[in-house]
C-alpha positions as CSV (number, residue, x, y, z in Angstrom):
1,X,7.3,2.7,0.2
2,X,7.0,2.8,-3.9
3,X,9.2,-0.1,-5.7
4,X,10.9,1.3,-8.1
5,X,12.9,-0.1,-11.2
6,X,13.5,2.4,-14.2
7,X,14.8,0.5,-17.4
8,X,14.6,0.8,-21.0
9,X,13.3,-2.9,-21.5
10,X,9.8,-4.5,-21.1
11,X,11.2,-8.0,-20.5
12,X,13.5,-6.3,-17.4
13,X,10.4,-4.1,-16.2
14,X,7.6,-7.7,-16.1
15,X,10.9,-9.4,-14.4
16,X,10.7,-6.4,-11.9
17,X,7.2,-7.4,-11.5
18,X,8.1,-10.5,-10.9
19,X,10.2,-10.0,-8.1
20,X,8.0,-7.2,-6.6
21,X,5.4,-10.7,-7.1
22,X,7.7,-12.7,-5.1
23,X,7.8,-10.6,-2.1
24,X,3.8,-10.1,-2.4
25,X,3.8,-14.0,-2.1
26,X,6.2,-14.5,0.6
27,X,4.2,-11.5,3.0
28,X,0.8,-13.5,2.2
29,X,2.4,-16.9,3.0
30,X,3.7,-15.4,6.4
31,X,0.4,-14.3,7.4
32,X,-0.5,-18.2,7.6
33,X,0.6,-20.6,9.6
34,X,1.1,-23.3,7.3
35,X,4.1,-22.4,5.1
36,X,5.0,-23.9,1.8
37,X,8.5,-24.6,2.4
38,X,11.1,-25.8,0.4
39,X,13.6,-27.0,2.9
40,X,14.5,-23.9,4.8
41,X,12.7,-21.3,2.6
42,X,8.7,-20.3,1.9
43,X,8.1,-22.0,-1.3
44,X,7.5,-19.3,-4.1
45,X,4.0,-20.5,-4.7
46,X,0.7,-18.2,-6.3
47,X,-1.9,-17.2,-3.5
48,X,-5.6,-17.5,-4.0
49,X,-6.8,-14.5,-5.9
50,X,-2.9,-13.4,-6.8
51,X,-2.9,-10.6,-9.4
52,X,-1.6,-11.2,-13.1
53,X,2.5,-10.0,-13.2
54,X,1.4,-7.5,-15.8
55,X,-0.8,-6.2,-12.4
56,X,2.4,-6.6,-10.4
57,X,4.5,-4.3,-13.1
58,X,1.6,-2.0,-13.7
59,X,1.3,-1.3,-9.9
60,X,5.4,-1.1,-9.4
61,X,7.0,1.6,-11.0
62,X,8.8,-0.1,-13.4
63,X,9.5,1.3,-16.7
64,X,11.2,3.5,-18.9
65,X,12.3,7.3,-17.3
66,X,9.3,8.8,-19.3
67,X,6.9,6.3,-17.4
68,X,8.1,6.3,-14.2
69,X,8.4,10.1,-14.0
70,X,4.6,10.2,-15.0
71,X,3.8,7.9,-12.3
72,X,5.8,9.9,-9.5
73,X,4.1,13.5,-10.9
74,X,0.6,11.9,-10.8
75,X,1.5,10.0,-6.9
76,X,2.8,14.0,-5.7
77,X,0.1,15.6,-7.6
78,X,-2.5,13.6,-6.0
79,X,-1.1,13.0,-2.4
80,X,1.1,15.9,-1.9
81,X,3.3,13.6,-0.2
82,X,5.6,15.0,2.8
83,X,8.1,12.0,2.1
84,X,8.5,9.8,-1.4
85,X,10.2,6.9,0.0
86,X,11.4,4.2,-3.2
87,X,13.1,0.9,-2.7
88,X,15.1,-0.2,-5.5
89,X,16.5,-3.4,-4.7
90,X,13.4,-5.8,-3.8
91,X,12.5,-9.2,-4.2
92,X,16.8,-10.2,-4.7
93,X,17.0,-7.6,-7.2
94,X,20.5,-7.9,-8.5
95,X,22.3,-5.0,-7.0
96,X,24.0,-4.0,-10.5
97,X,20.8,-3.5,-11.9
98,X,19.5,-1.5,-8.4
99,X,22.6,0.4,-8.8
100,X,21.3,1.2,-12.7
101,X,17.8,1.9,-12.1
102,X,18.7,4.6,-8.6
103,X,21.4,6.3,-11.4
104,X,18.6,6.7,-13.7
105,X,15.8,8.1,-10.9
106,X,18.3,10.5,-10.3
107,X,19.7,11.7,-13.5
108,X,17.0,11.9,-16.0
109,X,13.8,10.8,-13.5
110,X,14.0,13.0,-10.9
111,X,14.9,16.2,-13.7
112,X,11.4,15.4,-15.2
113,X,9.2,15.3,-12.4
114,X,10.9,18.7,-11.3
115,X,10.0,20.0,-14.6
116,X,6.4,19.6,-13.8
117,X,6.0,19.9,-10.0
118,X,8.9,22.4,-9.5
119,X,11.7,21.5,-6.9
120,X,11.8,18.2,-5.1
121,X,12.1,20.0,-1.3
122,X,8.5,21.6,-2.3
123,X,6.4,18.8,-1.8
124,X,4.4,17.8,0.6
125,X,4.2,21.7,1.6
126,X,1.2,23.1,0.4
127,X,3.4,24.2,-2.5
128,X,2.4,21.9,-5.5
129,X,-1.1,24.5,-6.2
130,X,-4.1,24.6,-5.0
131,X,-5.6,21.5,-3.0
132,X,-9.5,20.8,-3.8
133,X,-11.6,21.3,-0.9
134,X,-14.2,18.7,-0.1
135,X,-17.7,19.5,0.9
136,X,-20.0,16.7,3.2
């Protein structure tokens, strides 16, 4: 499952980042058995070796429609994917903004990456071209 957040702003994509952060710290904190906790909730504290949030927002696709529709073109080009499953409201993303950013996959994201891979029910169907065969 890809997080997604499509937005016109650089500050709202890092703050997606962010929040796509906080759920990468709460995961790693659970895999412990010693908790940070700040009275009944896993502190929101870095983990050893914790990417940069420009790593988190670079590895979410969070950005502007042009940016995110290059994203989801190169993921189906490369993987051919028989499902494309996005989450949109993660790490207590407001769900105003959730709202905003699904609208905006739909309407002008989704229009792009047709443009270049052809229709949405194609992939993951042998339908995108030719796959490269591998030799051992």
């Amino acid at each position: 499952m890809q997080y997604v957040h499509v937005t016109d702003s650089r500050e709202e994509a890092l703050e997606a980042g962010e929040r796509a952060r906080y759920v990468g710290r709460m995961a790693n904190h659970l895999r412990f058995n010693d908790l940070p906790m700040e009275g009944s909730f896993i502190a929101d504290e870095p983990f050893k070796g914790e990417q940069s949030i420009e790593q988190y927002a670079a590895n979410t696709l969070c950005g502007t429609v042009e940016e995110v529709a290059e994203r989801v073109v190169k993921d189906i080009r490369q993987l051919d994917p028989t499902h494309y499953a996005c989450n949109f409201q993660f790490g207590c993303m407001p769900l105003k903004r959730a709202h905003r950013s699904m609208e905006l996959f739909v309407t002008k994201v989704l229009p792009l990456v047709e443009k270049e891979v052809g229709p949405i029910e194609n992939i993951g169907q042998g339908r995108l071209g030719k796959r490269v065969a591998v030799e051992h």
